[in-house]
C-alpha positions in Angstrom: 6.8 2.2 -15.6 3.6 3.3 -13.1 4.7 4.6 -9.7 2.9 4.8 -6.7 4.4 6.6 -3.9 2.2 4.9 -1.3 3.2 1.9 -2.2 7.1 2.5 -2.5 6.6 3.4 0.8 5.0 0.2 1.8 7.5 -1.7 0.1 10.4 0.0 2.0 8.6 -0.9 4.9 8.0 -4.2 4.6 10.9 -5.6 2.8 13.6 -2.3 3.0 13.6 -2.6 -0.8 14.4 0.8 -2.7 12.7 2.3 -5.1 14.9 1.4 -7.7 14.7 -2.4 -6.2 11.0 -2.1 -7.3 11.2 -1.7 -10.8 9.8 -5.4 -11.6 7.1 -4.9 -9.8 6.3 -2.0 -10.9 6.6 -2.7 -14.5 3.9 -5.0 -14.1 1.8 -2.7 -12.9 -1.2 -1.1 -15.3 -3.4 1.9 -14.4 -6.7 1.6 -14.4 -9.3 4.3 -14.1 -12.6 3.7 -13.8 -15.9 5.9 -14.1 -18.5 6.0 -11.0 -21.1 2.9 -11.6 -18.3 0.9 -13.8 -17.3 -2.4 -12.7 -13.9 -3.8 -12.1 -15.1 -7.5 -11.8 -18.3 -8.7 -12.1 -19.7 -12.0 -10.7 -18.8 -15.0 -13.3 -15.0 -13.7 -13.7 -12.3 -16.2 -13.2 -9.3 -13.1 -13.8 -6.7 -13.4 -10.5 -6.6 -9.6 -10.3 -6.0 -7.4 -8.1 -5.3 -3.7 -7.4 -4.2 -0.9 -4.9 -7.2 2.1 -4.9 -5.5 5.1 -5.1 -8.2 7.6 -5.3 -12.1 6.4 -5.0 -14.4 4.0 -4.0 -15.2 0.3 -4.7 -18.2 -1.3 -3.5 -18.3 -5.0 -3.3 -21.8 -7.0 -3.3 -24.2 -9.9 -4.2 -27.7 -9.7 -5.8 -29.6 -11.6 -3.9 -32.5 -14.1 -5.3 -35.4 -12.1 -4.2 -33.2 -8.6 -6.3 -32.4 -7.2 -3.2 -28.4 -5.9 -3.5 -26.5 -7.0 -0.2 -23.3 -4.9 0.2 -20.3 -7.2 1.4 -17.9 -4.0 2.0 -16.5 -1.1 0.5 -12.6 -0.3 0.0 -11.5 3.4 -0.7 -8.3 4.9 -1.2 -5.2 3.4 -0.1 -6.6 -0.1 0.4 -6.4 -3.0 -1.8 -9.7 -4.5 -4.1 -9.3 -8.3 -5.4 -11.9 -11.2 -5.5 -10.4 -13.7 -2.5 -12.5 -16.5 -4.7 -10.6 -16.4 -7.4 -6.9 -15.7 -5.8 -7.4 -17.8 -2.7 -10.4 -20.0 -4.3 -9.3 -20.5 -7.6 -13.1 -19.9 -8.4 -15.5 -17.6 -10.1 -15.9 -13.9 -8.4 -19.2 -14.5 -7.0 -19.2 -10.6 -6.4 -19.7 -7.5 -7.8 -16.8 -5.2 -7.4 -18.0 -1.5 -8.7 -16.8 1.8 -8.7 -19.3 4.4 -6.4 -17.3 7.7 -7.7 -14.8 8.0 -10.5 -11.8 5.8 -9.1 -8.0 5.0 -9.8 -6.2 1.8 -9.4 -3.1 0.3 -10.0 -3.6 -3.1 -10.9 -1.4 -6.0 -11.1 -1.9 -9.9 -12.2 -1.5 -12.3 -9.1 -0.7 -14.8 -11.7 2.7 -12.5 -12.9 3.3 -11.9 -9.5 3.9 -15.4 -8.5 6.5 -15.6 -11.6 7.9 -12.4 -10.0 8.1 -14.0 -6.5 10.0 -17.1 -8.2 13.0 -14.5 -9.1 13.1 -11.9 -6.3 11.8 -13.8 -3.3 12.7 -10.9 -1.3 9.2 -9.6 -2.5 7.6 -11.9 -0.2 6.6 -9.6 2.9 4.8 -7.9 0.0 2.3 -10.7 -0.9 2.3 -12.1 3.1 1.3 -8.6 3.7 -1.5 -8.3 1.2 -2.9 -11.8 2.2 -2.8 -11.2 5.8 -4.7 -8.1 5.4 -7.2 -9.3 3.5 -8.2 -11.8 5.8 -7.9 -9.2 9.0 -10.5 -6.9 7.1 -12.8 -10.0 6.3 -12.0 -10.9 10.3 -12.9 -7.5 11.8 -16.3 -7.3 9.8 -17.3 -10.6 10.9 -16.2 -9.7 14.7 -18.3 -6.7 14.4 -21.5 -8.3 13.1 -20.9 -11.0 16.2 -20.0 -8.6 19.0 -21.5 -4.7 17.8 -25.0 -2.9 17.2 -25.8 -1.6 14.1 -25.9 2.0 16.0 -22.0 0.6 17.3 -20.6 -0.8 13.5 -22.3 2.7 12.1 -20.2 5.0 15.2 -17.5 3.1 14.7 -17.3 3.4 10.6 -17.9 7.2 11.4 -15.3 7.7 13.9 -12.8 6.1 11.8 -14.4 7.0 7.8 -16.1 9.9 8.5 -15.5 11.4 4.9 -16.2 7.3 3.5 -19.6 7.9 5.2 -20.4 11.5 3.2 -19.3 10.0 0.0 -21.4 6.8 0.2 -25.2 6.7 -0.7 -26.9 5.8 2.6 -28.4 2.3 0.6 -25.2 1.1 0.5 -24.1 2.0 4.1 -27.2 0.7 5.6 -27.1 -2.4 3.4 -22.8 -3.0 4.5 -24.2 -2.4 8.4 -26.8 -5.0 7.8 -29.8 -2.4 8.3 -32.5 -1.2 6.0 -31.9 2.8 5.3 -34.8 3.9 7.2 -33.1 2.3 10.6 -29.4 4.1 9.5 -32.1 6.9 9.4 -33.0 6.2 13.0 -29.6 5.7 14.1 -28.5 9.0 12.5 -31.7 10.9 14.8 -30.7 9.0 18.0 -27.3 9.7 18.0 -28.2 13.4 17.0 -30.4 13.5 20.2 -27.3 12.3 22.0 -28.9 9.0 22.7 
């Protein structure tokens, strides 16, 4: 049986289970290690997956029809990585979920987990939680394309990510802030010159 102690914690939080009260769940769970450029789902897949990230980086975007890669977001260690289309959906991923550095998961099936739930419905906080915090992420990067600068959403990102930011290729950054790299570039000097 895979342990994490992150998310025994999170359980015990969320639903005062025990760790011994978490042994279904986690004997679900699989580890998955993946190397830096490797992807965990790729556009096309229909697999209700998902994992927690407990070391690395997993970057989440679109070709678009011109070539041009669009980054969607990143998730990093400690947060969760699943296609919403095919969990929420029921559709093909219609992104590309890939590891930037070599990365750790622990993954689980959505489709087991819902057998699970049947059995020990006092797992539920667990799944409510995951849900709802998939749709606050998606909430706050929409909110801060509506209401923030680029120059704000990059401050912001560093104030909060700063180590996110030094492990990330500037592309990727820019391309997540909605900027080409040569503005990031020009954010980076004015915010150097204070302004």
């Amino acid at each position: 049986m895979i342990e994490s102690a992150t998310l025994l914690q999170l359980l015990s939080e969320l639903t005062g289970l025990l760790p011994a009260d978490a042994t279904p769940l986690f004997a679900m769970a699989r580890p998955v290690k993946l190397e830096a450029g490797e992807a965990y789902i790729r556009e096309g897949d229909t697999t209700k997956r998902f994992a927690f990230i407990e070391r690395g980086i997993v970057r989440a975007y679109t070709i678009k029809p011109n070539g041009d890669e669009a980054t969607l977001f990143l998730r990093w260690d400690g947060q969760l990585i699943a296609s919403h289309d095919t969990i929420i959906h029921l559709k093909p991923a219609r992104f590309i979920y890939r590891a930037l550095e070599p990365t750790q998961l622990l993954e689980m099936d959505y489709d087991v987990l819902e057998s699970i739930l049947k059995e020990h419905p006092e797992y539920e906080p667990l799944r409510n939680h995951f849900l709802l915090r998939m749709l606050a992420e998606a909430l706050q990067g929409i909110e801060a394309f509506v209401l923030w600068t680029p120059q704000e959403r990059y401050e912001q990102l560093v104030a909060t990510r700063l180590d996110i930011v030094n492990r990330v290729p500037d592309k990727y950054i820019a391309s997540m802030l909605g900027i080409t790299p040569v503005s990031l570039s020009r954010i980076r000097r004015r915010i150097g010159r204070g302004r």
